[in-house]
ZATI-830767 format. One record per residue (C-alpha): residue number from 1; residue in three letters; z, x, y. Coordinates in nm, 4 decimals. Layout:
REM residues N
+-----+-----+----------+----------+----------+
!   k !   r !        Z !        X !        Y !
+-----+-----+----------+----------+----------+
! NUM ! Ala !        Z !        X !        Y !
...
+-----+-----+----------+----------+----------+
***
This chain:
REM residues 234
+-----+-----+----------+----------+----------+
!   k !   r !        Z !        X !        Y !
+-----+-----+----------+----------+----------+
!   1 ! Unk ! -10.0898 ! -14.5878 !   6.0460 !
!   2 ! Unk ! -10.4142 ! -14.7636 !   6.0165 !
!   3 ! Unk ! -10.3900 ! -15.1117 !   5.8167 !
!   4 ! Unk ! -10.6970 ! -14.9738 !   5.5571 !
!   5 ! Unk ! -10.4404 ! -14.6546 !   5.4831 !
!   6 ! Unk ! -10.2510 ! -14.7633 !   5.1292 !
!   7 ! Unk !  -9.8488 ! -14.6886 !   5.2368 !
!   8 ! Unk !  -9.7733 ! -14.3872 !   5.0212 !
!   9 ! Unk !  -9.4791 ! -14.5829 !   4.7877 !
!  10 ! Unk !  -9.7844 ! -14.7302 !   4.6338 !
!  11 ! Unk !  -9.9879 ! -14.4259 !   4.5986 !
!  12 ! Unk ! -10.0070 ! -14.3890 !   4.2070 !
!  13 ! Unk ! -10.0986 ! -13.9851 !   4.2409 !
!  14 ! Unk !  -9.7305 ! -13.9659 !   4.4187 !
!  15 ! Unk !  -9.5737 ! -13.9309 !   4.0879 !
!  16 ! Unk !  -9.7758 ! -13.6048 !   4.0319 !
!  17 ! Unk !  -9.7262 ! -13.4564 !   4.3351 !
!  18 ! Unk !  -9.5089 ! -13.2503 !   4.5581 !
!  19 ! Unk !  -9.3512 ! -13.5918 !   4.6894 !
!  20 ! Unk !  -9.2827 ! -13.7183 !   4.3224 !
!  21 ! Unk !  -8.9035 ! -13.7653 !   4.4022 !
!  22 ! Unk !  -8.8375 ! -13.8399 !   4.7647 !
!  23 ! Unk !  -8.6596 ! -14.1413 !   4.9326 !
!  24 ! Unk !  -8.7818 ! -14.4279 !   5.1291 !
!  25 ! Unk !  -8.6907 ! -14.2590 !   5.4560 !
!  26 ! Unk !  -8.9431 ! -13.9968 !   5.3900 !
!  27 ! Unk !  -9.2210 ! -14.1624 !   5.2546 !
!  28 ! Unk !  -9.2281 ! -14.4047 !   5.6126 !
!  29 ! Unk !  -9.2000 ! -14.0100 !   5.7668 !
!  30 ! Unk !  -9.5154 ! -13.9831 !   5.6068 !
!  31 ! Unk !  -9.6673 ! -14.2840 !   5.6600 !
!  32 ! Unk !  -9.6071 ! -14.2763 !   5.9773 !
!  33 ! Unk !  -9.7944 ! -14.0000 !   6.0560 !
!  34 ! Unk ! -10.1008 ! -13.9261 !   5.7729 !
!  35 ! Unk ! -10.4458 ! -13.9791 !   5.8940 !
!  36 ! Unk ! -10.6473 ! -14.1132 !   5.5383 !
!  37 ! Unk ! -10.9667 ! -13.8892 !   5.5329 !
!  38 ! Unk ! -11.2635 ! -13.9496 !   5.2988 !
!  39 ! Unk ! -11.5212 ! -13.6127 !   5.2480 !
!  40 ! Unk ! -11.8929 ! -13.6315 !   5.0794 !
!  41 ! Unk ! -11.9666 ! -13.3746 !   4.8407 !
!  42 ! Unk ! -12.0417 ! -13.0231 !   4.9812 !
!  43 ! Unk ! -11.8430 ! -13.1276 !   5.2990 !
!  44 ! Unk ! -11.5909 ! -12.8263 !   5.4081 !
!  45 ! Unk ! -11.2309 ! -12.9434 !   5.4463 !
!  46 ! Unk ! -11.1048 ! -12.6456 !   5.5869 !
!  47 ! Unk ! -11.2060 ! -12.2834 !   5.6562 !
!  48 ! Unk ! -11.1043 ! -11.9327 !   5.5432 !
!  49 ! Unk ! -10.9359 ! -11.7789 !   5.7976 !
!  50 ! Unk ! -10.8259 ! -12.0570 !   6.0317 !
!  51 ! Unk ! -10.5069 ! -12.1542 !   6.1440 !
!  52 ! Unk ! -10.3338 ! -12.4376 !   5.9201 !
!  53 ! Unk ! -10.1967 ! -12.7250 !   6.1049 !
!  54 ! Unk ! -10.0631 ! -12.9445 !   5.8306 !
!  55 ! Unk ! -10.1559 ! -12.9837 !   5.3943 !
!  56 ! Unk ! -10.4298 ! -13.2455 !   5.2429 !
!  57 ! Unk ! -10.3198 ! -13.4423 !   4.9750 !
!  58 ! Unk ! -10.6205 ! -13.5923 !   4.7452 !
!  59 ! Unk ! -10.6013 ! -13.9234 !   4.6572 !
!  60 ! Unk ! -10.9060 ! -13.8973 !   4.4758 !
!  61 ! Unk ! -11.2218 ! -13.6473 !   4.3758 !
!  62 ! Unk ! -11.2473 ! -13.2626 !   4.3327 !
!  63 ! Unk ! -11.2247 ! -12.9859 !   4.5548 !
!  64 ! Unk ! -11.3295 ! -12.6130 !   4.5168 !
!  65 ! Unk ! -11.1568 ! -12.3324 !   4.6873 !
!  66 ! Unk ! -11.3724 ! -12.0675 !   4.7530 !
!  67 ! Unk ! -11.3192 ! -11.7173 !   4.8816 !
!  68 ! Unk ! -11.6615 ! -11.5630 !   5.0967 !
!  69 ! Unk ! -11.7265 ! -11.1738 !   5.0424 !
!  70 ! Unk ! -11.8434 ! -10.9444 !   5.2781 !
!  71 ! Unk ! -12.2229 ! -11.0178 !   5.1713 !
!  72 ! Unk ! -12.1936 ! -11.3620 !   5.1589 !
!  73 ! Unk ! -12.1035 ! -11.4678 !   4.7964 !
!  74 ! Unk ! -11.8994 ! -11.7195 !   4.7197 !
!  75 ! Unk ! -11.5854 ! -11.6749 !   4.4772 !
!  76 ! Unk ! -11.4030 ! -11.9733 !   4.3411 !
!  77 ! Unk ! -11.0244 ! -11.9005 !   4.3325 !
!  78 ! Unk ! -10.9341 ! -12.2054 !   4.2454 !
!  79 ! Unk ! -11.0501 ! -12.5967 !   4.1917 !
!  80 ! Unk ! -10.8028 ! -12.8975 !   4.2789 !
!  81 ! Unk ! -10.7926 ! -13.2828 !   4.1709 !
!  82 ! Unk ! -10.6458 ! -13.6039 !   4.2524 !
!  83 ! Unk ! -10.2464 ! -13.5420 !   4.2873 !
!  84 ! Unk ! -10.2862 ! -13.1727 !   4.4178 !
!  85 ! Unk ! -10.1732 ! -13.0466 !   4.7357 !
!  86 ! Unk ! -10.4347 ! -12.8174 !   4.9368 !
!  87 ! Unk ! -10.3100 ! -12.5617 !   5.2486 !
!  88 ! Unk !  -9.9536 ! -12.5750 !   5.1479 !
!  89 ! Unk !  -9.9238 ! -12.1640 !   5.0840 !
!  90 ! Unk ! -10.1092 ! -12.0710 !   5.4053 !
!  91 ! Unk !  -9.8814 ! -12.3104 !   5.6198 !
!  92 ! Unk !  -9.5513 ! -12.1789 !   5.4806 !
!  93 ! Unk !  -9.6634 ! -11.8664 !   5.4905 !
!  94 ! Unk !  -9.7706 ! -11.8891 !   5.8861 !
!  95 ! Unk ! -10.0741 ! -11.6906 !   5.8304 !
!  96 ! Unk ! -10.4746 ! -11.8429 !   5.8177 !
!  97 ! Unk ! -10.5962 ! -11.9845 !   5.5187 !
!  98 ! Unk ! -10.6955 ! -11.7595 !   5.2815 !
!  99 ! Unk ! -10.9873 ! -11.9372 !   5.1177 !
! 100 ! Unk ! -11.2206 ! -12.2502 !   5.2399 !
! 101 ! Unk ! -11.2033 ! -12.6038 !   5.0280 !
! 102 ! Unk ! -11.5309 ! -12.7337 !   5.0014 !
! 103 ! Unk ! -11.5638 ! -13.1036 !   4.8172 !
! 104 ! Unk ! -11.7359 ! -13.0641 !   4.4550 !
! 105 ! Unk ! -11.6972 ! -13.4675 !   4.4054 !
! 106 ! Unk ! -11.6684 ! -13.7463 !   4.6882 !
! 107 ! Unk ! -11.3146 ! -13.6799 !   4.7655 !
! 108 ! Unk ! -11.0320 ! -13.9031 !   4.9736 !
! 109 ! Unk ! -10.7612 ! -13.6987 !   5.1377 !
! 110 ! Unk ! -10.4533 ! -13.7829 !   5.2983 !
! 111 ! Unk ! -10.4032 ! -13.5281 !   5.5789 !
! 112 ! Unk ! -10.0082 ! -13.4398 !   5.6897 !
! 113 ! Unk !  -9.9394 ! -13.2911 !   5.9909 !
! 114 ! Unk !  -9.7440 ! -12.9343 !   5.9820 !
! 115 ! Unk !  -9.4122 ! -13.1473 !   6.2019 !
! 116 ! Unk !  -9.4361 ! -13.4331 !   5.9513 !
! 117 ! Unk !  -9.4620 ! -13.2066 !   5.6563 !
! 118 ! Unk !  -9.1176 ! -12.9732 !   5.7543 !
! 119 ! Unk !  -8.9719 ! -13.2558 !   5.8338 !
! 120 ! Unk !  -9.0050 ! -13.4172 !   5.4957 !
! 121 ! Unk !  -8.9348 ! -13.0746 !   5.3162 !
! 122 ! Unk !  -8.5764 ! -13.0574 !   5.5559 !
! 123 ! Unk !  -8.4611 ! -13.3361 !   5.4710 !
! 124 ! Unk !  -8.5229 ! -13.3775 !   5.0653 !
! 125 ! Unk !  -8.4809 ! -13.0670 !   4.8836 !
! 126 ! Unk !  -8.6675 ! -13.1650 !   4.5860 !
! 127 ! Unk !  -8.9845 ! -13.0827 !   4.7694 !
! 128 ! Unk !  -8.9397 ! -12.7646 !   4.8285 !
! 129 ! Unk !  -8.8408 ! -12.6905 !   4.4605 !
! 130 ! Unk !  -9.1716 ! -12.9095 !   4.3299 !
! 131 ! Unk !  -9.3803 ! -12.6101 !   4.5710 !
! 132 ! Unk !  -9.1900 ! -12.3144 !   4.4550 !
! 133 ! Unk !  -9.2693 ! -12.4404 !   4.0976 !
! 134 ! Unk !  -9.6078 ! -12.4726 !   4.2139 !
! 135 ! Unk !  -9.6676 ! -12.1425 !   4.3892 !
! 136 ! Unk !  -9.5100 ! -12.0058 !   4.0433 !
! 137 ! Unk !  -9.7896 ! -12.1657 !   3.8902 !
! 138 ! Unk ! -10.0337 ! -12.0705 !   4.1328 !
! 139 ! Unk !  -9.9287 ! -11.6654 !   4.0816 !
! 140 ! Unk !  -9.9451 ! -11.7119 !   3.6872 !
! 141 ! Unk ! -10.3236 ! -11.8407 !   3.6594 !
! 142 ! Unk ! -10.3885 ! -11.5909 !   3.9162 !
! 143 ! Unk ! -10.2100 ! -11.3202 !   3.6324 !
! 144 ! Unk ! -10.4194 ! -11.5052 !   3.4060 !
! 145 ! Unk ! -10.7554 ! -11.4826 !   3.5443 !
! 146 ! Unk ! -10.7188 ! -11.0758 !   3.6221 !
! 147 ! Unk ! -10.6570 ! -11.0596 !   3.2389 !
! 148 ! Unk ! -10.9304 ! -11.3072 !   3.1887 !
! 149 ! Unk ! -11.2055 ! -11.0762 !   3.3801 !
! 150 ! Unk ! -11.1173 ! -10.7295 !   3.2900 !
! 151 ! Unk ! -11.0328 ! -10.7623 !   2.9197 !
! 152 ! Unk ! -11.2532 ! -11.0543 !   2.8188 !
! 153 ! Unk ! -11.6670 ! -11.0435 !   2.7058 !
! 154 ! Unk ! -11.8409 ! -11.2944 !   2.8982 !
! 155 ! Unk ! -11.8924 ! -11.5050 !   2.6197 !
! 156 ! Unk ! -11.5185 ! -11.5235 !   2.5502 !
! 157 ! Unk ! -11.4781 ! -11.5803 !   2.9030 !
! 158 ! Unk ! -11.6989 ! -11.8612 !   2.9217 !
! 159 ! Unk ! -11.5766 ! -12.0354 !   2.6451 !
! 160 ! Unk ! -11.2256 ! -12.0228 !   2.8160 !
! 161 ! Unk ! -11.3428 ! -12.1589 !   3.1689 !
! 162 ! Unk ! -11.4672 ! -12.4430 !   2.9759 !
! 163 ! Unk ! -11.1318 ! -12.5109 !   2.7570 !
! 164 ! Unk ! -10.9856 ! -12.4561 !   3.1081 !
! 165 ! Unk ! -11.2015 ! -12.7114 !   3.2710 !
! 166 ! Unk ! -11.1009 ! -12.9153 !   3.0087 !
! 167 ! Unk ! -10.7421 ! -12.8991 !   3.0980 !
! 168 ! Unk ! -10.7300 ! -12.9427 !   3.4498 !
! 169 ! Unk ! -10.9994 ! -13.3036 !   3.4405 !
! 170 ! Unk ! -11.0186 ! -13.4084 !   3.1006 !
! 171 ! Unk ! -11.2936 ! -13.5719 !   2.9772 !
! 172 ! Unk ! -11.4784 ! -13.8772 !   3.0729 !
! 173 ! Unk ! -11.5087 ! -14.2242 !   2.8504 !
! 174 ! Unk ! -11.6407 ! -14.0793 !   2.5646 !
! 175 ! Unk ! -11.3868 ! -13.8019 !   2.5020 !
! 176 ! Unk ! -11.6371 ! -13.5081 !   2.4954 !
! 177 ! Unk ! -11.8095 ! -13.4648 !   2.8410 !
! 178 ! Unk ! -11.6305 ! -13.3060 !   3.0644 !
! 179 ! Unk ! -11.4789 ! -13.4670 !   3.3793 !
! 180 ! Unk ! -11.6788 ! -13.2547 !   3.6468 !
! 181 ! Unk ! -12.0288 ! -13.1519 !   3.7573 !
! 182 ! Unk ! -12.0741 ! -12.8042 !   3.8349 !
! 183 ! Unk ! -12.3411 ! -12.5836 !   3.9195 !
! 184 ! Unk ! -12.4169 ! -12.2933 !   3.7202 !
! 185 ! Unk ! -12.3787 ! -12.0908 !   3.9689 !
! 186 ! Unk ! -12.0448 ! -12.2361 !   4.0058 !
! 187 ! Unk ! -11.9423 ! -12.2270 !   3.6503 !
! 188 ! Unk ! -12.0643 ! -11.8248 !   3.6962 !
! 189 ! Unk ! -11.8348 ! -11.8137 !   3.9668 !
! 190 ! Unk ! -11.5364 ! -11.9375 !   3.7618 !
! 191 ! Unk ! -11.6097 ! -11.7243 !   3.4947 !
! 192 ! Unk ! -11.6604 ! -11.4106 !   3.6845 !
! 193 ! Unk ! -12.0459 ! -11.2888 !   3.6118 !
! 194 ! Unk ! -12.3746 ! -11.3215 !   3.6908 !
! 195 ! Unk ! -12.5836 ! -11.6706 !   3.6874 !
! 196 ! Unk ! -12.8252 ! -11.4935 !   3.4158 !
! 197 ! Unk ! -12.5540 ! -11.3666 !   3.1827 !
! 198 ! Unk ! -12.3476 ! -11.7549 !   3.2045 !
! 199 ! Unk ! -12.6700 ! -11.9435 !   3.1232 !
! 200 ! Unk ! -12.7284 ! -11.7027 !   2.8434 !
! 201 ! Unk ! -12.3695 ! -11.7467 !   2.6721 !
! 202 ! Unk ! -12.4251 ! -12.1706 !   2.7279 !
! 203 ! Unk ! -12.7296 ! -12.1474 !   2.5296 !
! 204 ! Unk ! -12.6136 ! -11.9728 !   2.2543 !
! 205 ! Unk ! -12.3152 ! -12.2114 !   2.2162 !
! 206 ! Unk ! -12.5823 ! -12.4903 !   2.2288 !
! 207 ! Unk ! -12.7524 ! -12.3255 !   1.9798 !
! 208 ! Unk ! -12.4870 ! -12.2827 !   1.7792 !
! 209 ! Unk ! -12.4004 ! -12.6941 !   1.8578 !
! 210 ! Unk ! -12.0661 ! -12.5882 !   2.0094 !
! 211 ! Unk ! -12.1733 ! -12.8123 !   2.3029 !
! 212 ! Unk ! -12.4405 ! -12.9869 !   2.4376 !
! 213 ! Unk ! -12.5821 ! -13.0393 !   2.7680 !
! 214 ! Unk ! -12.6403 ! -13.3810 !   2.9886 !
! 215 ! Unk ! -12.8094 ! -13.2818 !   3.3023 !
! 216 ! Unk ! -12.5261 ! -13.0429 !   3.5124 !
! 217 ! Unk ! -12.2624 ! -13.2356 !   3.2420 !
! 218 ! Unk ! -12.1277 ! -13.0083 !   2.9583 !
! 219 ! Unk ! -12.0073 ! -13.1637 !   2.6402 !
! 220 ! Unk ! -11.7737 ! -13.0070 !   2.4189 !
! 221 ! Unk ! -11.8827 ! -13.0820 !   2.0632 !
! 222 ! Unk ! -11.6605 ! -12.8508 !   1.8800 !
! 223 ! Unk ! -11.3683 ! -12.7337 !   2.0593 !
! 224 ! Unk ! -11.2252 ! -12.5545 !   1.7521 !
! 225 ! Unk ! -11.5071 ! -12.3442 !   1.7708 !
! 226 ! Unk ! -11.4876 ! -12.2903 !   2.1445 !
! 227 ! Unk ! -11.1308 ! -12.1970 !   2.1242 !
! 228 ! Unk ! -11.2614 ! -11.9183 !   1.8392 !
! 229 ! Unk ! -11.4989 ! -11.7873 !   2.1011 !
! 230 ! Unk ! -11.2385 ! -11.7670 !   2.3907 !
! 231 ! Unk ! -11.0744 ! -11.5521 !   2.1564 !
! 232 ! Unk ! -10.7075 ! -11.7151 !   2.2627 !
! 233 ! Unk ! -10.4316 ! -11.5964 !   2.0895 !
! 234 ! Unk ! -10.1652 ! -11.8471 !   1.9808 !
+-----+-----+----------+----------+----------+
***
């Protein structure tokens, strides 16, 4: 391990991750045999349909995952932050990745080689509990989003993806912006429409001062309101 790699005992995202409960023996496993990447924004991590040879861990920053149709459109399927675990499914699974991460913000990554990896999950069972909780996790939001597209106005929609956004990076400093930059035609993405039709549901919650725009940042002014719009039943 290279001496400007942080040993992963002292990693604070540990605690939220797949390796939240393993022994000492494991963690030097892993230390041993990370490689401690850092990514600019827009910088692909890995591809749809190559082979995976090991899972990312990010330290820090946001990643997209991003599914490519036949004529060249780009779906997000999901987004990641510090703590989460990228590659895992496709590398258990033995087949090719099934979508390609792409850095949204500057992003550091701890990369885990497919031996290193099986030989943590072998030896501490705990891990492989922590991913079957989080493939059962994965599978609901998926559940979720299906319901989200087909039954859902786009309005409604919206103001979900941004109550969702909400939930997965919080908010910066002042407890109202929230935590990531996104395109529109990102947030479109996410919400499952057209570029035209998202812009057109963020103005009129503008205009109706349910949030409020700083450049690509989105504040959320009223998120009573916002939950109204997503129509979310308790």
């Amino acid at each position: 391990m290279h001496s400007d790699e942080k040993l992963c005992i002292h990693c604070s995202k540990r605690h939220t991750s797949v390796f939240c409960k393993i022994g000492e023996e494991s963690l030097n496993i892993l230390d041993e045999n990370k490689k401690c990447l850092t990514y600019k924004k827009g910088q692909i991590i890995f591809q749809q349909s190559n082979e995976s040879r090991g899972v990312y861990c990010i330290d820090s920053g946001k990643v997209k995952l991003v599914q490519i149709g036949e004529e060249g459109k780009e779906q997000i399927v999901r987004l990641a932050k510090e703590g989460d675990m990228l590659g895992y499914r496709a590398l258990l699974s033995g087949d090719t990745y099934s979508a390609t991460a792409v850095v949204i913000e500057e992003a550091n990554l701890c990369y885990i080689p497919r031996e290193a990896f099986f030989r943590v999950m072998n030896a501490e069972n705990n891990v492989t509990m922590e991913i079957l909780k989080r493939l059962a996790e994965d599978l609901k939001r998926a559940q979720e989003r299906i319901t989200l597209v087909t039954q859902k106005t786009v309005k409604e929609r919206a103001a979900e993806t941004l109550l969702f956004l909400k939930e997965v990076f919080g908010f910066e400093e002042d407890k109202l912006t929230l935590n990531v930059t996104l395109s529109r035609d990102e947030l479109a993405s996410l919400v499952g429409t057209a570029t035209e039709s998202l812009i057109r549901a963020l103005s009129d919650f503008k205009s109706e001062k349910i949030i409020e725009f700083n450049g690509k940042r989105i504040k959320l002014k009223n998120i009573e309101a916002l939950i109204f719009k997503a129509n979310i039943l308790e």
